[in-house]
Structures are given as structure tokens and as C-alpha cells.
NUTORKOL-603530 format. One record per residue (C-alpha): y, x, z; residue number from 1. Coordinates in steps of 0.02 Angstrom, whole numbers, m for minus. Example, Ala and Ser with C-alpha at 12.3 -4.5 7.8 and 13.67 -1.06 7.14 Angstrom:
SITE  north   east     up pagu
SITE   m225    615    390    1
SITE    m53    684    357    2
END
This chain:
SITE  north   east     up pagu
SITE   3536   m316   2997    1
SITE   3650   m162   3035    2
SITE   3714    m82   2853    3
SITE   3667     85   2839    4
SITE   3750    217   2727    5
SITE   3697    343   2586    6
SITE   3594    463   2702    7
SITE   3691    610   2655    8
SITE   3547    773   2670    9
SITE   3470    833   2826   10
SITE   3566    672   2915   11
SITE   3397    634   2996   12
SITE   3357    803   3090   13
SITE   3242    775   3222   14
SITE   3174    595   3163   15
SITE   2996    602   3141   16
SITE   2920    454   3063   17
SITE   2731    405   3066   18
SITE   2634    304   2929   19
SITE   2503    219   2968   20
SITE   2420    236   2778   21
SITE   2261    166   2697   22
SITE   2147    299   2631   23
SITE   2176    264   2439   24
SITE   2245    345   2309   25
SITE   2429    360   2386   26
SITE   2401    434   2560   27
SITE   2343    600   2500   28
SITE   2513    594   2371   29
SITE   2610    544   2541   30
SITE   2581    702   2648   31
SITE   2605    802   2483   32
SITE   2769    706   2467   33
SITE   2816    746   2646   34
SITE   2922    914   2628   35
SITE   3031    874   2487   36
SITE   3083    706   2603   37
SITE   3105    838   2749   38
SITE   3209    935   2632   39
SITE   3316    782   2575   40
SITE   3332    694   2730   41
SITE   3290    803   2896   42
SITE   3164    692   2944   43
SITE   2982    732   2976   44
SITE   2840    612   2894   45
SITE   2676    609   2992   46
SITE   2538    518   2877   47
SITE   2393    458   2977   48
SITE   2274    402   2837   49
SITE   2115    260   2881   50
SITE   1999    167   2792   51
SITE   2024    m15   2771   52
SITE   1962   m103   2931   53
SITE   2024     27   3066   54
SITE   2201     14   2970   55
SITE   2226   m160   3006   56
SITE   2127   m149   3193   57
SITE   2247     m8   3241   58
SITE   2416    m71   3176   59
SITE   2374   m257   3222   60
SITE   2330   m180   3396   61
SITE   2496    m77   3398   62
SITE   2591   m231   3351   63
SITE   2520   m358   3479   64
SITE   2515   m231   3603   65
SITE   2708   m176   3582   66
SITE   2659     22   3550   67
SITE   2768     87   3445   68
SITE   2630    190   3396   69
SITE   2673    159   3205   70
SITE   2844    152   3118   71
SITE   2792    117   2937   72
SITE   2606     18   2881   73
SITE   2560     25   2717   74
SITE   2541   m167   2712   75
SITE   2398   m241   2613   76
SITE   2479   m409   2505   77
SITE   2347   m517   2590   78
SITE   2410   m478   2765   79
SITE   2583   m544   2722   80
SITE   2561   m728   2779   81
SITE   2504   m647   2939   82
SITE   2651   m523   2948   83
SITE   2775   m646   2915   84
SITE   2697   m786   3051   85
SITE   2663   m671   3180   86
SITE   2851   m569   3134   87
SITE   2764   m393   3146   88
SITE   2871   m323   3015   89
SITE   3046   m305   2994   90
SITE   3137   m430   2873   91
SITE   3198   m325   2754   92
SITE   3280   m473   2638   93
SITE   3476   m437   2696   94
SITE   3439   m274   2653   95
SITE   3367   m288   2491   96
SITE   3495   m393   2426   97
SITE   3640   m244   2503   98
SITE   3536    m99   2412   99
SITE   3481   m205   2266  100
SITE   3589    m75   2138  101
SITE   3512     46   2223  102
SITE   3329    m22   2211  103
SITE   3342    m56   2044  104
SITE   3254   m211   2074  105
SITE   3244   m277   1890  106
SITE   3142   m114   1856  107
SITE   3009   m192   1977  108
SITE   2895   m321   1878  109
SITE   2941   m479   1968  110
SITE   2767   m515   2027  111
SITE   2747   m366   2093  112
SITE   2907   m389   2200  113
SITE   2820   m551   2237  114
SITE   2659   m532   2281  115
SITE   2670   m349   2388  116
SITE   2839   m393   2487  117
SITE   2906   m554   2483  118
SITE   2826   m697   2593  119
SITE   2918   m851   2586  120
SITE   3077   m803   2520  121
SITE   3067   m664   2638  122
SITE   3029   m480   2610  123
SITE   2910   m442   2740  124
SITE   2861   m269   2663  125
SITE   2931   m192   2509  126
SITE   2819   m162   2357  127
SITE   2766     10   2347  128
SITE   2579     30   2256  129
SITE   2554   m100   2142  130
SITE   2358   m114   2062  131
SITE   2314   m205   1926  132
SITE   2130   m303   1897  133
SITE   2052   m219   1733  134
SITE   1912   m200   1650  135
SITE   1839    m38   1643  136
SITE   1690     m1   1520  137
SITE   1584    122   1414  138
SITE   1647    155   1235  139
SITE   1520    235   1181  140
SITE   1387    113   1230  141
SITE   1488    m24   1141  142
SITE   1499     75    982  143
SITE   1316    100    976  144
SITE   1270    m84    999  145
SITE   1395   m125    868  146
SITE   1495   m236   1018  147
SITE   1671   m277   1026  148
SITE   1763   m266   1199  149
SITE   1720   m465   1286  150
SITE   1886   m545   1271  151
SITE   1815   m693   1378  152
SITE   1691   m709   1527  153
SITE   1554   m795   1427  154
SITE   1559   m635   1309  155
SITE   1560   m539   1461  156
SITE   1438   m596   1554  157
SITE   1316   m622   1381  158
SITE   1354   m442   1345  159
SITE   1333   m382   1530  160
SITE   1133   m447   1517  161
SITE   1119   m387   1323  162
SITE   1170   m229   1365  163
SITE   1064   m200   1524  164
SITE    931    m81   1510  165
SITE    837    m24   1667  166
SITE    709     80   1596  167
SITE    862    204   1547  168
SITE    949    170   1707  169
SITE   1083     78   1628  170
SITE   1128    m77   1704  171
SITE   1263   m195   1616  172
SITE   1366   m245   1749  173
SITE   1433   m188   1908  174
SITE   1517   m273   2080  175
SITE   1541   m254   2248  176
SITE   1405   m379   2351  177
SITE   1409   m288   2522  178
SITE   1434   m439   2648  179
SITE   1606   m450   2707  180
SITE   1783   m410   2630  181
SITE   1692   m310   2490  182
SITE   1592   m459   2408  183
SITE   1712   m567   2463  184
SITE   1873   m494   2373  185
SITE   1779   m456   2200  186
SITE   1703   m616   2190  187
SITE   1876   m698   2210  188
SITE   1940   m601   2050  189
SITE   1783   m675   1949  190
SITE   1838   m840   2024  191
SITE   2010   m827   1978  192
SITE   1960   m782   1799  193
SITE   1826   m927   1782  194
SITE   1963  m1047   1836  195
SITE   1914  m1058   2023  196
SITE   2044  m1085   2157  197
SITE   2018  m1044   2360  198
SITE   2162  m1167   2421  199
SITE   2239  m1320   2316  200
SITE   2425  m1349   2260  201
SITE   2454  m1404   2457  202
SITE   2376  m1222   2522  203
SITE   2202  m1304   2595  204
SITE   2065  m1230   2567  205
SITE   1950  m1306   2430  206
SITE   1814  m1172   2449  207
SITE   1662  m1277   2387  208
SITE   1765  m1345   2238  209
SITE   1664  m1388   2074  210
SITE   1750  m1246   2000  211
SITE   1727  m1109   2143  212
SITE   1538  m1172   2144  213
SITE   1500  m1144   1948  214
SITE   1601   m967   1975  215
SITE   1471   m889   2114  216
SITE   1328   m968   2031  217
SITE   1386   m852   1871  218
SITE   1411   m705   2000  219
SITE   1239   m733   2063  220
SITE   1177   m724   1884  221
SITE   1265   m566   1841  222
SITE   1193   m483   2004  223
SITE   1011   m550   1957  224
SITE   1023   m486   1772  225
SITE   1134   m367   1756  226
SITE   1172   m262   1905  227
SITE   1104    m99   1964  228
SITE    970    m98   2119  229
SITE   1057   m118   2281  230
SITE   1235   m181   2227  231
SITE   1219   m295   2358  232
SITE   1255   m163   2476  233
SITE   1394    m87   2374  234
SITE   1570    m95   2432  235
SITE   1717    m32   2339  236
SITE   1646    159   2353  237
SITE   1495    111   2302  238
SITE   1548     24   2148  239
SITE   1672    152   2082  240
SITE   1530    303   2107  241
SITE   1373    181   2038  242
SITE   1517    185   1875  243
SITE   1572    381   1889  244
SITE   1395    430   1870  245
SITE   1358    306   1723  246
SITE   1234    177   1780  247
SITE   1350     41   1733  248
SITE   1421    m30   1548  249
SITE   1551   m141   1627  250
SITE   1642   m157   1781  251
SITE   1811   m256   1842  252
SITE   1898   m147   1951  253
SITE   2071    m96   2014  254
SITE   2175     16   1915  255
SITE   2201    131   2041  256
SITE   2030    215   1993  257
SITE   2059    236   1829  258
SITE   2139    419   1826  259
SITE   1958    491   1889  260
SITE   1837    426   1772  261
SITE   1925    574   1652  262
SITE   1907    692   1817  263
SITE   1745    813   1758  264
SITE   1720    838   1945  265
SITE   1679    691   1999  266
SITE   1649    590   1835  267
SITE   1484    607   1715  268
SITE   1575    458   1590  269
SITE   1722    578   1549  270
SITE   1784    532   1371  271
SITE   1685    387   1366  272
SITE   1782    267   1461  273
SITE   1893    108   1421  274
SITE   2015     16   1499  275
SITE   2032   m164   1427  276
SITE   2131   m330   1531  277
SITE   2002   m414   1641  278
SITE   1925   m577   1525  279
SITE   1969   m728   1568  280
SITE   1836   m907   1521  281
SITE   1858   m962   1345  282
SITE   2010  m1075   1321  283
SITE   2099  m1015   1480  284
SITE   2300   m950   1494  285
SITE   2288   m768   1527  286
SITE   2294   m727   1724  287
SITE   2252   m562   1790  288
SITE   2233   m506   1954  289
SITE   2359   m414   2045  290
SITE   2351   m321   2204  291
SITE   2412   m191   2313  292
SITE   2510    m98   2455  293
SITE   2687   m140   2526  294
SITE   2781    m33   2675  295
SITE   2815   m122   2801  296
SITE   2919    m74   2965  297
SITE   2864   m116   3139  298
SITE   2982   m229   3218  299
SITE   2920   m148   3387  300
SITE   3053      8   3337  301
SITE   3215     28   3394  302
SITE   3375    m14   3249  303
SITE   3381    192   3212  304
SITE   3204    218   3185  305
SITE   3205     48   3078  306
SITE   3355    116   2969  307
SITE   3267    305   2950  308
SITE   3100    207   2894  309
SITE   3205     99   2772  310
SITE   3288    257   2714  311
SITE   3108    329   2649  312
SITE   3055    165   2588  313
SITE   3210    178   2468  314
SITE   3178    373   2434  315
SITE   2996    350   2380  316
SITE   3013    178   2292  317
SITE   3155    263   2180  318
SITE   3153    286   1991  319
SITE   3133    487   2035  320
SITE   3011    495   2160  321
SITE   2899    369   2119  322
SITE   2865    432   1942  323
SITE   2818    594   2030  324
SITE   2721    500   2160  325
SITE   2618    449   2000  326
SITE   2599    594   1935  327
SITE   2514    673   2078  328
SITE   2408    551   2077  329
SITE   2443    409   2184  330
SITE   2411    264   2037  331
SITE   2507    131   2101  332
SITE   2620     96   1952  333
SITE   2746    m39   1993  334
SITE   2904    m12   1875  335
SITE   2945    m91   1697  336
SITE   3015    113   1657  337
SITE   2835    204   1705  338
SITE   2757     88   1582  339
SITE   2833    178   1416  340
SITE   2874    349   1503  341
SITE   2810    498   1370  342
SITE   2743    596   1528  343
SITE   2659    452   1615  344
SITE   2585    405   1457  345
SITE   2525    572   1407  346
SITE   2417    571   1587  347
SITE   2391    404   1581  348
SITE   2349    296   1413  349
SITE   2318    161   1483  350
SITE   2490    101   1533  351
SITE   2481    m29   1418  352
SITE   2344   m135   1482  353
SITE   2415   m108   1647  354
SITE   2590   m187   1605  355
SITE   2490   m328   1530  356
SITE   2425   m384   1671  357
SITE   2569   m382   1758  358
SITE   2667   m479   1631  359
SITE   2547   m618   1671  360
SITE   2486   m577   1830  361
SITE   2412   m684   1976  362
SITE   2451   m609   2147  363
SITE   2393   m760   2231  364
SITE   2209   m787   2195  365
SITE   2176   m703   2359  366
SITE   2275   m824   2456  367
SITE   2416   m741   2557  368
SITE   2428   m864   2694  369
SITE   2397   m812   2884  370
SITE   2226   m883   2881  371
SITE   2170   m775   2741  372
SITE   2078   m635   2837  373
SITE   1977   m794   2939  374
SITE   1949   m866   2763  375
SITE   1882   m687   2697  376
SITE   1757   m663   2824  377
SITE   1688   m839   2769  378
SITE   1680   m793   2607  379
SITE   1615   m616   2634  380
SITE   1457   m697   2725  381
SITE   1438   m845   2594  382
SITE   1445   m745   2432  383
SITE   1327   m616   2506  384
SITE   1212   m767   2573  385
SITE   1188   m821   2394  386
SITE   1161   m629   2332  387
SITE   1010   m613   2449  388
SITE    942   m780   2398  389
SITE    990   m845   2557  390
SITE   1064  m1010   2510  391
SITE   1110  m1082   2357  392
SITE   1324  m1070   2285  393
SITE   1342  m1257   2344  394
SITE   1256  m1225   2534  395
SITE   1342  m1082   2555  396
SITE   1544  m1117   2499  397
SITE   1503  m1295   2573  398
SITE   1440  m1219   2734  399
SITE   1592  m1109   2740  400
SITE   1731  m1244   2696  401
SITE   1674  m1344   2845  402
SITE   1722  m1186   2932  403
SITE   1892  m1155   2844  404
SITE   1952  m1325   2871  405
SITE   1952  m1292   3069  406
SITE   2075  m1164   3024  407
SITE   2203  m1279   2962  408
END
């Protein structure tokens, strides 16, 4: 790759750079963040902000199709097998190892540098909104049942059906079961936590493992005994609202949602609300899920528009920026610094929990290999299969690793 220098201010006048961003917590914080870049650089950011699915039809569209239409993606970290096969990104390694000073890499919790750029050996995308998998749950609940926060899944999921109570429209549990990437992505975390695997050391799929089949038999039994009336249609919306408006004790989640069960307009729990690691089964090494957005550059664009793009990466990444990108609002904490920062903190208390998981985080448990999305849409239908009663854990994964297999 071509070096490129310190952008000295207003050196990118008439560049005009368009995001293709996922409609989470950052995109809002993006076109917010627009003018001071403008005012730094020169250079114009368009944000066009999507919901899951159309983000990766449109940029996977723009990128087979040679558009142009899109000069930075907010990258999901299960897309980068897929990115780096199919080279619709930019390789941004030679780069990252010219600006590492610059970067500050070692501020970046290694598997978050991992798991939301690097495919490979290669960075693919560079990390940019890091989540973490928590456990978010009702305090006050908890205190009056005289219960302890579940430091396992067995206390979990005994607590989850203690604690569930219908008749005051208080259910003790909480998931996504809506059939497709919904179901299939939450169930994957429980997996992950209950010791479940989708692929083997060798990266083949072991879907109907002994393991994965005892893990969605235990998901089935939370969503029988626990869960709120139809959670099976719930995606990640209907989840996070079903907790916001208190229906639920417990409920694994990302911790990009945190910030807004304080929020009085759009939370009835505020002040009641804890944030705890996700449990793992009894006896197992801590591993918590990790997840999250890269930025990626189209390969598509010309050298210029490629060093303008890596230009903002670098500006909104940085020590500066990115603290302020948090403190609009954007929750993707990624840096080793944000984690003990007094004014971060203050907003934000739990920090803690958050660099916890990250310490021992998994970024892997939803395989990010370029069959993944094929894989998810197996699991999406076979998890929600066994919600509705449909088939039974072992039909279903068994059903859907004679599928995967093909794939390989």
C-alpha cells in the first residue's frame, strides 16, 4: 500500500465519503461526529444508516457488482471470513503496522483487535465498536427473593424458573427466538457458555455435537418455563423493549444496550438494573462473548478515496475521538484507557464488567469463517424448529449438520 502522511487540516476539501452504517448505537453518534471531521480534515461524511439484513444485501450487492456505491461498511466480525475470501475490503495490515504509534494498538484489548479486524493474520476491517456479552438483570427483584447474582448457568437457569411469575407479568428469563439470525445468534452465546462448539479444532462444523444438543435442549427449557408469551417471535428489538418495560428478571444481552435501561424515556427499570459477566456451566474457564463492528474499505475505490477513508478510520478510532464517540452515546467501548476513565465511569459504571469480559473473551463462538452466514440461516431455522415444538434439539441440529457439511 501507498504511505500516506499526517493529513494536515482541511487537506481533504472536496472528498466526500459515504458509510454504509448499521442502525445501532454508533450511526446516530457518526452523523453527529460528521462536522468536527469536516472541520479537521475537509472532507464530507455521508452516513447512510440500515438495519441488519439490508446492510449486508446492499454492500454485498455494491461489492459484487463493482459500484462504488460505498467507501466505508461498518463490518459485522462474522462477515470477516467472507470479506477476506471474497477480498471485498481493503487489507489494511501494511498499514497498521506503519501507523501502529499512531493507533495506539496496545490500548486496543487484543481480542478485540482480533475478533473485529483481523482475519487470518490479515486486517480485513479495523476494530471500531466492540460489544461485550453480559448479563443484565433486576436488582431489586433479587434483593427481595433474598438471591445472589447466578454465577453459573445451572444457577441461572434454576433462578430464571424460580423467579418467574406470570400472574404479575414477570417472566424470569428473556431471549431472542424469532427464526433466523435472531434465535440463531443468542442461542450460540448460551452454547458457548454451556460448553457447546459450532465447528471443531479443524473448522467443520459439529452442529449436532453432544454438547450443542444438551445446550438447545436447556434453551428450549428456559423458553418453556421462563420466558415471556411470544419470545419466539422476538428479535433483538423485541428482547431489549420486553426488558425496558420490566417483564423480564434476567436477560444476556450486548453491552451496547446498557446505557438506556437508566434512560427514563424509554426505560420503566431505571435504577433497578444490573450488569453482571454472562455465567458460564459450573466448573468451566471463564469465556464471554464478544462481538461487534469493524470499518472496512471497499476495495472497489480508487487509492485516494482508500487513503481519505483510512484517514477517518484513524481519526475516529483515536484515544480523543473515540472517548467522545462514547460519550454521545455510541457504546462500543474497545480501549484498555476508557475502561478506568473518571468521565466514562461516571456515565457508565459498568466499565468493569465490560473489561472483564474482554480480558477473557471469546470472539469466535460465532464462527468467522466464510460459510458462517449459510451456517446461521441453518441454525436460525433449527433453534426456532425446536422453540415451536417442531422437532426435538437432536432432529433439528442433526437435520441441519447434514446441511452444513455440503458447505465444506
Amino acid at each position: 500500500m501507498a504511505s500516506t502522511a499526517c493529513v494536515s487540516a482541511k487537506s481533504l476539501d472536496g472528498v466526500t465519503l459515504t458509510v454504509a452504517s448499521m442502525n445501532d448505537g454508533f450511526s446516530k453518534v457518526l452523523t453527529e461526529l460528521a462536522p468536527a471531521f469536516k472541520a479537521e480534515t475537509g472532507a464530507d461524511l455521508k452516513v447512510e444508516i440500515m438495519d441488519y439484513g439490508t446492510l449486508l444485501t446492499k454492500t454485498t450487492a455494491d461489492f459484487i457488482g463493482d459500484t462504488k456505491g460505498y467507501d466505508l461498511v461498518t463490518m459485522d466480525i462474522v462477515w470477516a471470513g467472507a470479506y477476506a475470501e471474497n477480498k471485498y475490503s481493503v487489507d489494511l495490515t501494511d498499514w497498521v503496522k506503519r501507523d501502529a504509534a499512531e493507533l495506539d494498538l496496545d490500548d486496543i484489548y487484543p481480542v478485540v483487535r482480533k475478533s473485529l479486524g483481523e482475519y487470518n493474520g490479515h486486517y480485513v476491517a479495523y476494530p471500531f465498536a466492540a460489544y461485550a456479552n453480559v448479563l443484565a438483570y433486576r436488582k431489586d427483584v433479587l434483593d427481595a427473593a433474598g438471591l445472589k447474582v447466578p454465577t453459573t448457568m445451572e444457577e441461572l437457569v434454576a433462578d430464571a424458573k424460580k423467579l418467574n411469575d406470570p400472574a404479575k407479568k414477570l417472566y424470569g428469563f428473556v431471549a431472542n427466538g424469532q427464526k433466523g439470525p435472531a434465535v440463531a445468534q443468542d442461542w450460540m452465546q448460551y452454547n458457548n457458555q454451556l460448553g457447546g462448539s459450532i465447528v471443531d479444532k479443524d473448522g467443520k462444523p459439529v452442529l449436532n455435537s453432544a454438547a450443542n444438543i444438551k445446550s438447545l435442549a436447556v434453551y428450549k427449557e428456559l423458553f418453556t418455563e421462563a420466558a415471556p408469551p411470544g419470545a419466539i417471535e422476538y428479535d433483538w428489538g423485541g428482547r431489549e423493549e420486553s426488558f425496558r418495560q420490566g417483564m423480564a428478571v434476567f436477560m444476556q444481552t450486548w453491552s451496547v444496550g446498557a446505557p438506556v435501561y437508566s434512560d427514563p424515556k424509554v426505560s420503566n427499570i431505571v435504577g433497578k438494573v444490573g450488569i453482571a459477566v454472562a455465567p458460564v456451566a459450573k466448573g468451566m474457564s471463564p469465556q464471554y462473548g464478544v462481538g461487534g463492528w469493524g470499518l472496512a474499505i471497499n476495495a472497489d475505490i480508487d487509492k485516494p478515496k482508500q487513503e481519505a477513508a483510512w484517514t477517518f478510520i484513524k481519526w475516529v478510532t483515536s484515544k480523543k475521538i473515540h472517548k467522545e464517540f462514547n460519550m454521545m452515546g455510541a457504546g462500543g467501548f474497545m480501549r484498555k484507557s476508557q475502561m478506568t476513565d473518571p468521565d466514562l465511569l461516571a456515565k457508565y459504571d459498568f466499565l468493569p464488567v465490560i473489561a472483564e469480559t474482554y480480558e477473557h473473551g471469546n470472539g469466535e463462538f460465532r464462527p468467522r469463517i466464510p460459510e458462517y452466514p449459510e451456517i446461521q440461516d441453518l441454525l436460525g431455522t433449527a433453534v426456532n424448529s425446536v422453540l415451536a415444538g417442531a422437532a426435538t434439539p437432536e432432529e433439528a441440529l442433526g437435520k441441519a449438520q447434514d446441511a452444513a457439511k455440503k458447505l465444506f
